[in-house]
SEVEXKE-45066 format. One record per atom (N, C-alpha, C, CB): atom name; chain; x, y, z; residue in three letters; residue number from 0. Coordinates in steps of 0.05 Angstrom, whole numbers. Atoms other than C-alpha are relative to their C-alpha. Glycine has a CB too. Layout:
<atoms>
<'CA','A',<X,Y,Z>,'ALA',NUM>
...
</atoms>
This chain:
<atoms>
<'N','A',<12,17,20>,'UNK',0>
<'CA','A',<3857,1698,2667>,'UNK',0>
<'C','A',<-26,13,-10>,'UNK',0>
<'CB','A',<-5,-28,12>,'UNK',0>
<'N','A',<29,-16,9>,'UNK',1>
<'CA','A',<3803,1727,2620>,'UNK',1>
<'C','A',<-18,-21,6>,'UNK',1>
<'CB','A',<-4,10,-34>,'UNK',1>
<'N','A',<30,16,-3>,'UNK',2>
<'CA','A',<3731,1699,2627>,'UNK',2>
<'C','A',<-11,7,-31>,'UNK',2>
<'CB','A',<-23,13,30>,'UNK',2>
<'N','A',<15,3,27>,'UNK',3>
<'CA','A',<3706,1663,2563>,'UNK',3>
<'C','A',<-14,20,-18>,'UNK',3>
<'CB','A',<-18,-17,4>,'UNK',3>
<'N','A',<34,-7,14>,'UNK',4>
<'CA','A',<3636,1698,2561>,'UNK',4>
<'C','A',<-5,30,8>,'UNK',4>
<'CB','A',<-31,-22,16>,'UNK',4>
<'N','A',<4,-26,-16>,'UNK',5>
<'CA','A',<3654,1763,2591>,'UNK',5>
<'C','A',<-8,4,24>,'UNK',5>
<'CB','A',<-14,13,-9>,'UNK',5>
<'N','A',<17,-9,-33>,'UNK',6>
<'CA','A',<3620,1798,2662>,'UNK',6>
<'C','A',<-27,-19,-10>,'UNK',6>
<'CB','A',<-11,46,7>,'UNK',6>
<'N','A',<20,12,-5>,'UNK',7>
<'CA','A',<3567,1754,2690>,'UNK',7>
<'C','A',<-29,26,-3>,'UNK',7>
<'CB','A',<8,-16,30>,'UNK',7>
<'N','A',<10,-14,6>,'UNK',8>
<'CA','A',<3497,1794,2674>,'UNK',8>
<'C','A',<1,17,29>,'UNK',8>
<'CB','A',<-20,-10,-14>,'UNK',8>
<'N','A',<0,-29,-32>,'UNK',9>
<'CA','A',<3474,1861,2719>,'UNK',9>
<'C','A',<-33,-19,5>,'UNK',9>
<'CB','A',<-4,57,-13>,'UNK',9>
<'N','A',<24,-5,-5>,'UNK',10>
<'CA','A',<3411,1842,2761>,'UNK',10>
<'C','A',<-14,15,11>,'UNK',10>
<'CB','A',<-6,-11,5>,'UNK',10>
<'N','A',<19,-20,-10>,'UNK',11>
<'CA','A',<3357,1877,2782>,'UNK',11>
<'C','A',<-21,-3,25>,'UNK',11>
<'CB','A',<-14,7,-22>,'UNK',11>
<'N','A',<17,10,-26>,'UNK',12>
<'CA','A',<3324,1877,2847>,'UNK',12>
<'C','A',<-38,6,-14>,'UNK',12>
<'CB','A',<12,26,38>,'UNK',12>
<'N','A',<19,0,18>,'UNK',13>
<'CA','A',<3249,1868,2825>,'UNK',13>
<'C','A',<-25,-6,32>,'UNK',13>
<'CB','A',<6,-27,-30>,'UNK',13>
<'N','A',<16,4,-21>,'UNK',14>
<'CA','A',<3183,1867,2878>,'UNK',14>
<'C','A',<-29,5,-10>,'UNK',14>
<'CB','A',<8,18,22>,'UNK',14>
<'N','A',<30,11,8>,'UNK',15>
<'CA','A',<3112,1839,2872>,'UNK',15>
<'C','A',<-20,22,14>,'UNK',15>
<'CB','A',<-7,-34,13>,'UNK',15>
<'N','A',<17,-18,-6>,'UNK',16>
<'CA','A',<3064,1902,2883>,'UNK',16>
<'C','A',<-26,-15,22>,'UNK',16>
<'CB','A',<-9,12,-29>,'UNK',16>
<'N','A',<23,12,-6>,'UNK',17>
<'CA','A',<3005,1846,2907>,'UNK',17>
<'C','A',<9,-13,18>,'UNK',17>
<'CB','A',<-15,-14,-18>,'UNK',17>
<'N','A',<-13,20,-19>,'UNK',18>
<'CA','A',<3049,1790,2948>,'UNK',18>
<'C','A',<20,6,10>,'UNK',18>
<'CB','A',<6,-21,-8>,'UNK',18>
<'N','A',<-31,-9,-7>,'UNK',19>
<'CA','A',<3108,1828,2957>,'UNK',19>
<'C','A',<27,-22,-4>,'UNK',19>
<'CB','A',<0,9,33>,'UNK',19>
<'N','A',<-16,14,5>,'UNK',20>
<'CA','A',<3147,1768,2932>,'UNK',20>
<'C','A',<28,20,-18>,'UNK',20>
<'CB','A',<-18,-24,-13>,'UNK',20>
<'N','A',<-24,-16,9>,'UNK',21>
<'CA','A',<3224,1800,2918>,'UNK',21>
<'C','A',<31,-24,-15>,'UNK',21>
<'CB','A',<11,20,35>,'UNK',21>
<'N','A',<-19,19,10>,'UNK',22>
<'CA','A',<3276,1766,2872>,'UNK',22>
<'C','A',<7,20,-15>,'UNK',22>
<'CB','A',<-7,-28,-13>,'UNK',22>
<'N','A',<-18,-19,20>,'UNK',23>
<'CA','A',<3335,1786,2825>,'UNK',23>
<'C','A',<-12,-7,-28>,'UNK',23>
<'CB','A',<38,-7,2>,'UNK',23>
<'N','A',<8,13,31>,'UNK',24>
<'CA','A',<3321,1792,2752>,'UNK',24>
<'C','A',<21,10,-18>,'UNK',24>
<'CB','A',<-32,11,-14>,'UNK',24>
<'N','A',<-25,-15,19>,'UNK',25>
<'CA','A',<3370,1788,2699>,'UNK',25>
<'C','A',<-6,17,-22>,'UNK',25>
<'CB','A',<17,-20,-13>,'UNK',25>
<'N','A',<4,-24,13>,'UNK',26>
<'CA','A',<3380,1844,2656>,'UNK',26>
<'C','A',<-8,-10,-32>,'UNK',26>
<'CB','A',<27,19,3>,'UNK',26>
<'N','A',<10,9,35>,'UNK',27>
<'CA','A',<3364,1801,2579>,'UNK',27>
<'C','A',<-18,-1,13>,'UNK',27>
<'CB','A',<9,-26,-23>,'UNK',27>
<'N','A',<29,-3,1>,'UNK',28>
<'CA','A',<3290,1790,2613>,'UNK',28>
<'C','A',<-5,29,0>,'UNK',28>
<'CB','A',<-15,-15,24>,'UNK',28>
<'N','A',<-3,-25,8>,'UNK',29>
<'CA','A',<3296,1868,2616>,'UNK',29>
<'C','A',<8,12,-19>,'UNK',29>
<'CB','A',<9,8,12>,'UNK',29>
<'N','A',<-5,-13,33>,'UNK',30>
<'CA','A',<3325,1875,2554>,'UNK',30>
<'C','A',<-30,-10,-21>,'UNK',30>
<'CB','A',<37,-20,-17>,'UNK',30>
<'N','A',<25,16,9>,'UNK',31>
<'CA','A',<3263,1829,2524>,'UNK',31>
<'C','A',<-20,17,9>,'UNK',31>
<'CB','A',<-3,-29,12>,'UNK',31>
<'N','A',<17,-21,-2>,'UNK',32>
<'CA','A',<3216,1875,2561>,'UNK',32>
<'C','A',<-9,35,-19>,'UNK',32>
<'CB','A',<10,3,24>,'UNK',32>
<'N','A',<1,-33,22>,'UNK',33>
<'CA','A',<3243,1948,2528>,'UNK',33>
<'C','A',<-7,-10,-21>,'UNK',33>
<'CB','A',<30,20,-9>,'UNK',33>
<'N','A',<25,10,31>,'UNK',34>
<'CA','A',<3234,1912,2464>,'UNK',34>
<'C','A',<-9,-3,-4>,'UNK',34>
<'CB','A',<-8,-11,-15>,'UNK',34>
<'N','A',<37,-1,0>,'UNK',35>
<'CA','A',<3164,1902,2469>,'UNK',35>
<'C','A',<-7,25,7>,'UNK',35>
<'CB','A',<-17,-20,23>,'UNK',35>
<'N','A',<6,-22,3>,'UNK',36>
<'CA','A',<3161,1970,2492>,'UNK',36>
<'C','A',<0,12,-17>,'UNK',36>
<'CB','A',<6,9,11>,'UNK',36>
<'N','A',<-2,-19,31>,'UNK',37>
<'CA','A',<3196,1995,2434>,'UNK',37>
<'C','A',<-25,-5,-18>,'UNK',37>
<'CB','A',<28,-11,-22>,'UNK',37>
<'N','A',<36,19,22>,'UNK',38>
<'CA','A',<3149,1947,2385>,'UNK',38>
<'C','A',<-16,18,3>,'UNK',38>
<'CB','A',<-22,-33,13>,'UNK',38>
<'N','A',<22,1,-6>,'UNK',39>
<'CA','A',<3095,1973,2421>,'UNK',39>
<'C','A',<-5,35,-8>,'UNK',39>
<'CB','A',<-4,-13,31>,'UNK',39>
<'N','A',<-6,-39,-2>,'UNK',40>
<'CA','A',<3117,2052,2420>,'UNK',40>
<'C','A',<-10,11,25>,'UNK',40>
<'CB','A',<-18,20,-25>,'UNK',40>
<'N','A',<8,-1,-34>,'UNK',41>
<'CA','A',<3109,2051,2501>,'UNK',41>
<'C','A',<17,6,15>,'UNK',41>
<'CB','A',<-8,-22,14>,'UNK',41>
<'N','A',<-26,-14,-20>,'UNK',42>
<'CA','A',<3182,2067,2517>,'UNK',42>
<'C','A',<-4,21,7>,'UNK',42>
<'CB','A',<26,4,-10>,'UNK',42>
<'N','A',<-2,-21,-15>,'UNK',43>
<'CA','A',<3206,2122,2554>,'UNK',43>
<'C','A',<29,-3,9>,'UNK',43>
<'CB','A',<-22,2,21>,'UNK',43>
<'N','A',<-27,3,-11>,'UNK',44>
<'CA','A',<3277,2141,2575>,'UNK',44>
<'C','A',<-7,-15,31>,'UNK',44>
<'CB','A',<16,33,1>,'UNK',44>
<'N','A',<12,16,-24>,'UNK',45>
<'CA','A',<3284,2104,2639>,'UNK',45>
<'C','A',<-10,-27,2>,'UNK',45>
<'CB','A',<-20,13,7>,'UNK',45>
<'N','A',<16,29,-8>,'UNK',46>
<'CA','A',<3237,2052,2636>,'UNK',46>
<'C','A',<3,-16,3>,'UNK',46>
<'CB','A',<-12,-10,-7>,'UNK',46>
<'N','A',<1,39,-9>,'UNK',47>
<'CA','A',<3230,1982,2666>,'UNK',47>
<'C','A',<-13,-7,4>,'UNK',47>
<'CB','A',<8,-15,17>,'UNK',47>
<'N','A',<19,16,6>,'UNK',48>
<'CA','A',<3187,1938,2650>,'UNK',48>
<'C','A',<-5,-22,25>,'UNK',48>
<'CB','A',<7,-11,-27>,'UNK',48>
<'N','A',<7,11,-22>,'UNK',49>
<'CA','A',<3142,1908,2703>,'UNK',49>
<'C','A',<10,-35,-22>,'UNK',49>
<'CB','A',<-38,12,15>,'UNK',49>
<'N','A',<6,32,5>,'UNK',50>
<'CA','A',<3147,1825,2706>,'UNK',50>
<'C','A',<-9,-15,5>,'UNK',50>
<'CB','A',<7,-11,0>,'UNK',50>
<'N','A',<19,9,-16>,'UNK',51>
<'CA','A',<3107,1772,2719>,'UNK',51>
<'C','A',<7,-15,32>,'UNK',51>
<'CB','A',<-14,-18,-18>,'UNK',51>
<'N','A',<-14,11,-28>,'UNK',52>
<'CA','A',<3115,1749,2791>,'UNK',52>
<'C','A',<-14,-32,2>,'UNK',52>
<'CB','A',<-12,23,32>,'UNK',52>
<'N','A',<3,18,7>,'UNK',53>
<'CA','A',<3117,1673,2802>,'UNK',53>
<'C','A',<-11,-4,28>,'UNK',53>
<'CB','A',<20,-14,-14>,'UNK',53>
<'N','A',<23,10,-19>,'UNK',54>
<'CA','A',<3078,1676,2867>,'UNK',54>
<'C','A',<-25,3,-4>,'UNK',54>
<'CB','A',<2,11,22>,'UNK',54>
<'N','A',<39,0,13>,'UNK',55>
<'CA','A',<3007,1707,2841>,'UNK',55>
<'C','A',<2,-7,-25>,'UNK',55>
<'CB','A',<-20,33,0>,'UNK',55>
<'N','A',<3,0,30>,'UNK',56>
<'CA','A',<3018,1702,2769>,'UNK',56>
<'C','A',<-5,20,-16>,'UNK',56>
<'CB','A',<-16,-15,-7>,'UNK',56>
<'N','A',<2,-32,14>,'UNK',57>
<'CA','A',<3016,1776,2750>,'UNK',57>
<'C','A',<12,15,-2>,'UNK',57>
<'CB','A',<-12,15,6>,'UNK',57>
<'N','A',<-20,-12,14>,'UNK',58>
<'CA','A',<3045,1818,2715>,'UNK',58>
<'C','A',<7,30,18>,'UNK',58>
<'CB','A',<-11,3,-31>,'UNK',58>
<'N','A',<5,-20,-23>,'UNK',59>
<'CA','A',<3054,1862,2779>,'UNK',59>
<'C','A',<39,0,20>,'UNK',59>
<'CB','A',<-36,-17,24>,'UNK',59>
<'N','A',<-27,-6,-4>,'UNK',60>
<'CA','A',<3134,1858,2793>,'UNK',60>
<'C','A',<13,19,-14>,'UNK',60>
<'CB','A',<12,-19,-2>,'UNK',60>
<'N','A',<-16,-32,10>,'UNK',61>
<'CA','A',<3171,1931,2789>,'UNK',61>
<'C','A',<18,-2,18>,'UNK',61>
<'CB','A',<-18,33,3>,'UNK',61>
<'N','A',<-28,-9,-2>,'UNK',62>
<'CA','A',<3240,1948,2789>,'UNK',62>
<'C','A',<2,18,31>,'UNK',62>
<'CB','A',<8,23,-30>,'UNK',62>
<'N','A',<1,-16,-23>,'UNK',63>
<'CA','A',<3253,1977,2866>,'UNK',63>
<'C','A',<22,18,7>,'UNK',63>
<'CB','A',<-4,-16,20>,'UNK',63>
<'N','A',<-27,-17,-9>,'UNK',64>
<'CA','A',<3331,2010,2855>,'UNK',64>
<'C','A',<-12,29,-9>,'UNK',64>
<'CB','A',<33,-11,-18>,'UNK',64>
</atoms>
């Protein structure tokens, strides 16, 4: 049986540099990130965009794979 909406998203293991708080993040808040890089002209092959972590409130969560 196919699935409606397609594969469920990819996540990304993600870790708080300050609290070490660790959660998955899905890959459209990472897609939303590069695009502001692009915008910004800050990309880079590679890149992943830190996020904010919801234990300190800073923008201090990086990609750990």
């Amino acid at each position: 049986m196919k699935k409606p909406f397609g594969p469920p998203p990819k996540e990304y293991n993600y870790r708080c540099s300050v609290c070490g708080t660790e959660l998955l993040v899905n890959e459209a808040i990472i897609d939303a990130g590069i695009g502001l890089s692009k915008f910004n002209k800050e990309y880079y092959e590679g890149y992943m965009p830190k996020v904010g972590c919801p234990g300190c409130n800073n923008y201090t969560m990086e990609c750990i794979e």
